[in-house]
ChimeraX commands (.cxc) that place a marker at each C-alpha (Angstrom):
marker #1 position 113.82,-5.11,121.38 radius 0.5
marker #1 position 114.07,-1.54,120.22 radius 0.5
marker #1 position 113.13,-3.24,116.59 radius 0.5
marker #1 position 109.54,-3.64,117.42 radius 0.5
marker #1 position 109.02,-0.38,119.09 radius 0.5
marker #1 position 110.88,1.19,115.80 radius 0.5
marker #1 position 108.20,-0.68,113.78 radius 0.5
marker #1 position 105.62,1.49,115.67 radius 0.5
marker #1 position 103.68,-0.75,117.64 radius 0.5
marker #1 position 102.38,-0.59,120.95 radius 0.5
marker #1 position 103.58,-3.54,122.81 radius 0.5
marker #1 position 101.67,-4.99,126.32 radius 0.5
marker #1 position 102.03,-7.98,128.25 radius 0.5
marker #1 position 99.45,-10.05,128.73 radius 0.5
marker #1 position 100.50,-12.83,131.48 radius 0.5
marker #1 position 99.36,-15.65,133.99 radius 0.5
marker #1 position 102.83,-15.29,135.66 radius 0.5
marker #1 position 102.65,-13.25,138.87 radius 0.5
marker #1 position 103.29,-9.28,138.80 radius 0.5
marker #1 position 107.38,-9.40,139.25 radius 0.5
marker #1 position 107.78,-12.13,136.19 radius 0.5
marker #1 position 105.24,-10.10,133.87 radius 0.5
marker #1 position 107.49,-6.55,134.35 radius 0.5
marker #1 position 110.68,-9.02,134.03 radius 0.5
marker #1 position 109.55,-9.88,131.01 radius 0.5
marker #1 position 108.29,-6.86,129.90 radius 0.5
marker #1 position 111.56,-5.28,131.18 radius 0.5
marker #1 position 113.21,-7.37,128.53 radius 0.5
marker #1 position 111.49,-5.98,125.62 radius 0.5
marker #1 position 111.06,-2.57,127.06 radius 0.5
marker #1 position 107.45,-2.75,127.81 radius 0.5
marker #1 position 106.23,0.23,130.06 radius 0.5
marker #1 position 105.15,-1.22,133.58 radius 0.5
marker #1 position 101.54,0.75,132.88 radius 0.5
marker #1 position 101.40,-1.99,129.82 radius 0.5
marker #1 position 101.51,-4.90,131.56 radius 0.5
marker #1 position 98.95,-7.11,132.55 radius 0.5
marker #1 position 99.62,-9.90,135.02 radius 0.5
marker #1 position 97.72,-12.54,136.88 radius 0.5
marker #1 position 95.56,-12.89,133.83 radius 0.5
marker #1 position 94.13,-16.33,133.82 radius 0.5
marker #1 position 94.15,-18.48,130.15 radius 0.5
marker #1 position 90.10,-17.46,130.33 radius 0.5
marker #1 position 90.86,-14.25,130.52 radius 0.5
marker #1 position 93.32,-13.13,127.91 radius 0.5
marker #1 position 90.97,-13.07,125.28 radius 0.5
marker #1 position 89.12,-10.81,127.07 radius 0.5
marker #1 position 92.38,-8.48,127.49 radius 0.5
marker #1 position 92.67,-9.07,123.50 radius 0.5
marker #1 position 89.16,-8.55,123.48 radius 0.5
marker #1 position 89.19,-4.93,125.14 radius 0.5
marker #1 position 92.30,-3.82,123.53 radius 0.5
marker #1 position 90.41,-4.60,119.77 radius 0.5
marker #1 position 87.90,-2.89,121.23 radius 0.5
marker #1 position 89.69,0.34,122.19 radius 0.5
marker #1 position 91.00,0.13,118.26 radius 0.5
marker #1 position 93.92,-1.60,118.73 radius 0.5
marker #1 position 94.79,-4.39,115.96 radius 0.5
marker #1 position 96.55,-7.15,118.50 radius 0.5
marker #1 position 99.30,-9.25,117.36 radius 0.5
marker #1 position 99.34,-11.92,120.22 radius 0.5
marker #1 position 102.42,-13.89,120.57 radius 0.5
marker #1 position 102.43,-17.00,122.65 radius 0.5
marker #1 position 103.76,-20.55,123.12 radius 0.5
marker #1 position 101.24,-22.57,125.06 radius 0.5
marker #1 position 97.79,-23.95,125.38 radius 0.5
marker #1 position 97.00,-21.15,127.51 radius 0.5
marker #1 position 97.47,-18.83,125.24 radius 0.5
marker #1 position 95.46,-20.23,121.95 radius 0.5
marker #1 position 92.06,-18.95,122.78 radius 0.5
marker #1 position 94.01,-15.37,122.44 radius 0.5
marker #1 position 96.00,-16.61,119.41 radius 0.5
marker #1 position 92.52,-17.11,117.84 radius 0.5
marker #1 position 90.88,-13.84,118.76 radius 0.5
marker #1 position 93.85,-11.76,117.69 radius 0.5
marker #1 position 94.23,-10.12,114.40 radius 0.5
marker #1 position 97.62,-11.66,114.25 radius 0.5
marker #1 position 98.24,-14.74,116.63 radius 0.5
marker #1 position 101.61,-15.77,116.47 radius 0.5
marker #1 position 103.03,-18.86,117.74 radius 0.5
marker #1 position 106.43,-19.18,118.82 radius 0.5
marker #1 position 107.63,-22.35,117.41 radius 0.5
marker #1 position 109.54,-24.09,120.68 radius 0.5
marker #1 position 105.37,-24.04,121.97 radius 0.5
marker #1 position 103.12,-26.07,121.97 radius 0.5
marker #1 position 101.03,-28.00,119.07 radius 0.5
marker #1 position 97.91,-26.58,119.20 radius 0.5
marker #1 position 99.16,-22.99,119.89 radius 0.5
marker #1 position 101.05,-23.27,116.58 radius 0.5
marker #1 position 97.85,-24.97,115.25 radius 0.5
marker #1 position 95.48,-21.85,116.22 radius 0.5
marker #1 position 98.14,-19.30,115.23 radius 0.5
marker #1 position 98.06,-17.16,111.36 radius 0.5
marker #1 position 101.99,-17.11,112.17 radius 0.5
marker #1 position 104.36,-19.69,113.91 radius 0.5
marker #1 position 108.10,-18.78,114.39 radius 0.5
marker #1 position 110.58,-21.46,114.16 radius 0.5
marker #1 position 113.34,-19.71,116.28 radius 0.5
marker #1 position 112.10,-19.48,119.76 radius 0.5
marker #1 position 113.26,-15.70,119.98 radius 0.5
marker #1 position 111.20,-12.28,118.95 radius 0.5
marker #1 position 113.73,-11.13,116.42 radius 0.5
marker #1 position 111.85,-13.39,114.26 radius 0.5
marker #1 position 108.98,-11.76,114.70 radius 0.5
marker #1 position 110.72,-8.46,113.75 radius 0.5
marker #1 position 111.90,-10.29,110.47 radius 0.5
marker #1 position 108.21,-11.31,110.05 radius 0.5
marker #1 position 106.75,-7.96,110.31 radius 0.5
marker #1 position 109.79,-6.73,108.12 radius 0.5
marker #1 position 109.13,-9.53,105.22 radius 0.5
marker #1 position 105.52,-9.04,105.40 radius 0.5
marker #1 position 105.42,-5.48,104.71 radius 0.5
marker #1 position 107.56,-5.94,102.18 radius 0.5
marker #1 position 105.53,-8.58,100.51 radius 0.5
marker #1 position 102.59,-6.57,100.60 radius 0.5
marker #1 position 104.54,-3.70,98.45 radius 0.5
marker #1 position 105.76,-6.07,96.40 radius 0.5
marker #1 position 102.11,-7.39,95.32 radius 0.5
marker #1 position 101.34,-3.87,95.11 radius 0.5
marker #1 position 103.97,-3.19,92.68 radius 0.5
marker #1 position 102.46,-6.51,90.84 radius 0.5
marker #1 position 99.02,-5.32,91.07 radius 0.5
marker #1 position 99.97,-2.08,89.47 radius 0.5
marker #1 position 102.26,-3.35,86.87 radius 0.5
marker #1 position 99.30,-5.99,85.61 radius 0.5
marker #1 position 96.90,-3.40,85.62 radius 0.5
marker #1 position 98.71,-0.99,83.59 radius 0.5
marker #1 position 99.62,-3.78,80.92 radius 0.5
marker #1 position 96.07,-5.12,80.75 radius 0.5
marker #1 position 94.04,-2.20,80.71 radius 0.5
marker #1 position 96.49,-0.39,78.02 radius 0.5
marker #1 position 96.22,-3.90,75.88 radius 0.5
marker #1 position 92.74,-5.43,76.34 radius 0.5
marker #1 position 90.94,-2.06,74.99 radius 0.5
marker #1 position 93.55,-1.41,71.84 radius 0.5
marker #1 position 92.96,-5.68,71.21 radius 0.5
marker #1 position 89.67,-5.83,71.72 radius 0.5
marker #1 position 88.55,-2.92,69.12 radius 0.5
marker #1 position 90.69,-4.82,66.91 radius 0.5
marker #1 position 94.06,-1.96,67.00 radius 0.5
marker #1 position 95.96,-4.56,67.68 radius 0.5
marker #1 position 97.30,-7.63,66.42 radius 0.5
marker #1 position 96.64,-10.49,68.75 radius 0.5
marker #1 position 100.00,-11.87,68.63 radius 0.5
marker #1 position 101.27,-8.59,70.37 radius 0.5
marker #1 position 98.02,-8.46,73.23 radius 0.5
marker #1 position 99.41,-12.21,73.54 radius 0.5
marker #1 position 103.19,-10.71,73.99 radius 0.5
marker #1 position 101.61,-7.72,76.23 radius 0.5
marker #1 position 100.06,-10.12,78.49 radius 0.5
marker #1 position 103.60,-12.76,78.80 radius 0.5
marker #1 position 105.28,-9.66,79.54 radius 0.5
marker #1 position 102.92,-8.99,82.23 radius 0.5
marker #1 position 103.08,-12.07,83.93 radius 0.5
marker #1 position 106.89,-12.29,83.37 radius 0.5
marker #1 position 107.23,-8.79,84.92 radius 0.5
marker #1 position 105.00,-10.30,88.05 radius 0.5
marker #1 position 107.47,-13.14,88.55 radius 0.5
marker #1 position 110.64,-11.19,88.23 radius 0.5
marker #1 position 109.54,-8.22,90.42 radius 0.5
marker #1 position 108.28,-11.06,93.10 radius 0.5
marker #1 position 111.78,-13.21,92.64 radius 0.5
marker #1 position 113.16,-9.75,94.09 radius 0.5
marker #1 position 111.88,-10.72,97.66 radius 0.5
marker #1 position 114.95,-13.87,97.83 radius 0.5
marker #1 position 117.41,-10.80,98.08 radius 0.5
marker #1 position 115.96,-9.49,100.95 radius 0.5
marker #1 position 118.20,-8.94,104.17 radius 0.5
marker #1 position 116.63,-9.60,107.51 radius 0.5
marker link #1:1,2 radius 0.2
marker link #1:2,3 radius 0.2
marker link #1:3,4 radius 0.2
marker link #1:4,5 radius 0.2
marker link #1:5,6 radius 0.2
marker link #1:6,7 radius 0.2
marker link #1:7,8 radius 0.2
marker link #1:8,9 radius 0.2
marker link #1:9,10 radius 0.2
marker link #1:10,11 radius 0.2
marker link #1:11,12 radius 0.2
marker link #1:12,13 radius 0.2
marker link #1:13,14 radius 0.2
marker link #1:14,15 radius 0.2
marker link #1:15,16 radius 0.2
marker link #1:16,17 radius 0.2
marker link #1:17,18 radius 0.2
marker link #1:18,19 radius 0.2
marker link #1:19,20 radius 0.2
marker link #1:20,21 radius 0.2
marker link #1:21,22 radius 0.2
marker link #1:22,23 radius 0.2
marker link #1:23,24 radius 0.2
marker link #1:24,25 radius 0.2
marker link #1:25,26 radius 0.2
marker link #1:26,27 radius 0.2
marker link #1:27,28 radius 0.2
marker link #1:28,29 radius 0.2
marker link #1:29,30 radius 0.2
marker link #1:30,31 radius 0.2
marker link #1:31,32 radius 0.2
marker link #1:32,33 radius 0.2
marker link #1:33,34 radius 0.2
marker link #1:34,35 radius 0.2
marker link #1:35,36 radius 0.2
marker link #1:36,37 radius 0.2
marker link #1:37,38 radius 0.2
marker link #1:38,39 radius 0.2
marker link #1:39,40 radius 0.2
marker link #1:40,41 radius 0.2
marker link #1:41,42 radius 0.2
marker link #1:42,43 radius 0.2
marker link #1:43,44 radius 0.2
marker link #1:44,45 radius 0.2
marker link #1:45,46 radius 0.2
marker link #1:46,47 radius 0.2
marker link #1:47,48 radius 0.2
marker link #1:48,49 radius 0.2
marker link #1:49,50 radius 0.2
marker link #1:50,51 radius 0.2
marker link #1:51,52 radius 0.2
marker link #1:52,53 radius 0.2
marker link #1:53,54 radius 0.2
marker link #1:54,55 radius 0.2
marker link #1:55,56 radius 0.2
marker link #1:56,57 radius 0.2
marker link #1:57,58 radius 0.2
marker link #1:58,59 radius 0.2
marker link #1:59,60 radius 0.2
marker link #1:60,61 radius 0.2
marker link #1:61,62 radius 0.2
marker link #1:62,63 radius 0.2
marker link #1:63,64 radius 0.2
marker link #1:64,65 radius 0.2
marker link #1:65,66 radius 0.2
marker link #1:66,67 radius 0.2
marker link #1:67,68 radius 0.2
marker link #1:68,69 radius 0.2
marker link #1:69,70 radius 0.2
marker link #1:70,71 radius 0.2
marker link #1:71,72 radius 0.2
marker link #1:72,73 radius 0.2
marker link #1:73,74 radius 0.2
marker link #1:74,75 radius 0.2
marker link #1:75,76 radius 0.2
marker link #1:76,77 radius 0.2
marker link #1:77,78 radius 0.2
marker link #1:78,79 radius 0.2
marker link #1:79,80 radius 0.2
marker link #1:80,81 radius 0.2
marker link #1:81,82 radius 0.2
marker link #1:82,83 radius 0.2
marker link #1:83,84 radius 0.2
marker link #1:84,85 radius 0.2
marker link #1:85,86 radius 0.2
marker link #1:86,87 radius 0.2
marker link #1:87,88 radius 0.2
marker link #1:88,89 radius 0.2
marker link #1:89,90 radius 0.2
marker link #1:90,91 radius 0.2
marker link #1:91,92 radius 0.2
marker link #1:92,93 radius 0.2
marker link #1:93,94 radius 0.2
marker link #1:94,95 radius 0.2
marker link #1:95,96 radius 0.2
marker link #1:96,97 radius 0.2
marker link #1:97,98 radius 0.2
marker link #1:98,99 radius 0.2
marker link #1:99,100 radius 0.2
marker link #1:100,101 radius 0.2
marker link #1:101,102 radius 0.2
marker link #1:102,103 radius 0.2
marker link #1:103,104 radius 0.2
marker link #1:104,105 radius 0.2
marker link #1:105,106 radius 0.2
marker link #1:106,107 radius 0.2
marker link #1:107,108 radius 0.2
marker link #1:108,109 radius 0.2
marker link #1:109,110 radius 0.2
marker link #1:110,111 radius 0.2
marker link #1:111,112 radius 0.2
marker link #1:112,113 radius 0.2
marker link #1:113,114 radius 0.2
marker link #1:114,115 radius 0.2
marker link #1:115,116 radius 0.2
marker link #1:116,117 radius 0.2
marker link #1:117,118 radius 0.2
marker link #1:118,119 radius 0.2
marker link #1:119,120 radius 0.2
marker link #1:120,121 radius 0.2
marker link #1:121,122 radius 0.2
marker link #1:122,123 radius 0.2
marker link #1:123,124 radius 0.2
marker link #1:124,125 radius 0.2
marker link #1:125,126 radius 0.2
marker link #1:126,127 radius 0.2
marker link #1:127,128 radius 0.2
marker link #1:128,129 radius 0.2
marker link #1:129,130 radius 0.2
marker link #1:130,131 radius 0.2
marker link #1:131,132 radius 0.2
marker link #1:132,133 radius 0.2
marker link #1:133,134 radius 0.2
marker link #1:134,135 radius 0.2
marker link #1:135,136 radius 0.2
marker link #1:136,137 radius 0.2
marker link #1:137,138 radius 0.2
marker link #1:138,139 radius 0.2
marker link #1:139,140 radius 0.2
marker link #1:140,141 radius 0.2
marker link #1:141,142 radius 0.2
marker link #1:142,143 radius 0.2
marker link #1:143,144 radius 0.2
marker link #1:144,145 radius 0.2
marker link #1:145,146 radius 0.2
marker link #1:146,147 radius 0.2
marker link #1:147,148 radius 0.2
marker link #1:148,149 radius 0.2
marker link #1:149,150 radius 0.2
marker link #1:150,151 radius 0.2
marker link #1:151,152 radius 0.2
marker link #1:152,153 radius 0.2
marker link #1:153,154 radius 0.2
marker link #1:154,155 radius 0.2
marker link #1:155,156 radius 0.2
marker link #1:156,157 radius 0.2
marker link #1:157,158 radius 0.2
marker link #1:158,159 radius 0.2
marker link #1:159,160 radius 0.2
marker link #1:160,161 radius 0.2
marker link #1:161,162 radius 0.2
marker link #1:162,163 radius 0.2
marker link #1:163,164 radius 0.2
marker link #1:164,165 radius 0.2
marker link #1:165,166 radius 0.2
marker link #1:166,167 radius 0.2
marker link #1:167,168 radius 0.2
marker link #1:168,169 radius 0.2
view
């Protein structure tokens, strides 16, 4: 899972499996040993969420079972893998369909590019409106064109955006 430590986050495990599943799992995704917390009863993983958020850590949990929603809920991210359990996917802001964490690379992938895409958007708009509004409302310009200024904004915002289908994973 060298994808998610390439994406610069700090990965732990937080587990009610017993100390020699916890590091096999974590061994799986290359989680240090130092980062993994086992033993953890459902009660207490929100409180390991809990103390991580309150070192400064934003905490994307990811987990499949009831066990694991009071976490979902209390992380910035929860994230439910999709072969889980109803009410995990229920409490989570994310629920991936394929059972497998490359999805959750592909989410973090899409969603940052998303967010650069409204950007883009946000920028675009602004630059059309705020050039247009001004020059229409002191009466510079002929409302037919603030009309054509403003379609061009919104058609701009909807053919930068249909840019995200081309996107690899």
């Amino acid at each position: 899972m060298q994808e998610l430590h390439d994406l610069e986050f700090e990965l732990w495990t937080i587990s009610d499996d017993n100390e020699r599943t916890a590091r096999a799992i974590a061994d799986e995704v290359d989680i240090d040993h130092d980062r993994v917390m086992a033993n953890v009863l459902p009660e207490n993983k929100i409180d390991k969420v809990r103390g991580l958020q309150d070192a400064g850590h934003d905490v994307a949990m990811v987990g499949d079972g009831i066990n694991d929603a009071p976490a979902l809920k209390q992380a910035n991210v929860g994230v439910a893998i999709g072969t889980g359990t109803n009410i995990a996917i229920q409490v989570s802001d994310v629920s991936l369909v394929r059972g497998s964490l490359d999805a959750l690379v592909d989410a973090f992938t899409l969603s940052e590019k998303i967010l650069a895409k409204i950007r883009q958007n946000l920028f675009w708009a602004f630059i059309y409106n705020t050039l247009a509004l001004p020059i229409a409302f002191f009466g510079l310009l002929h409302p037919l064109i603030a009309v054509v200024a403003i379609f061009t904004s919104s058609l701009s915002v909807i053919t930068n955006s249909t840019r995200l289908g081309k996107i690899d994973l």
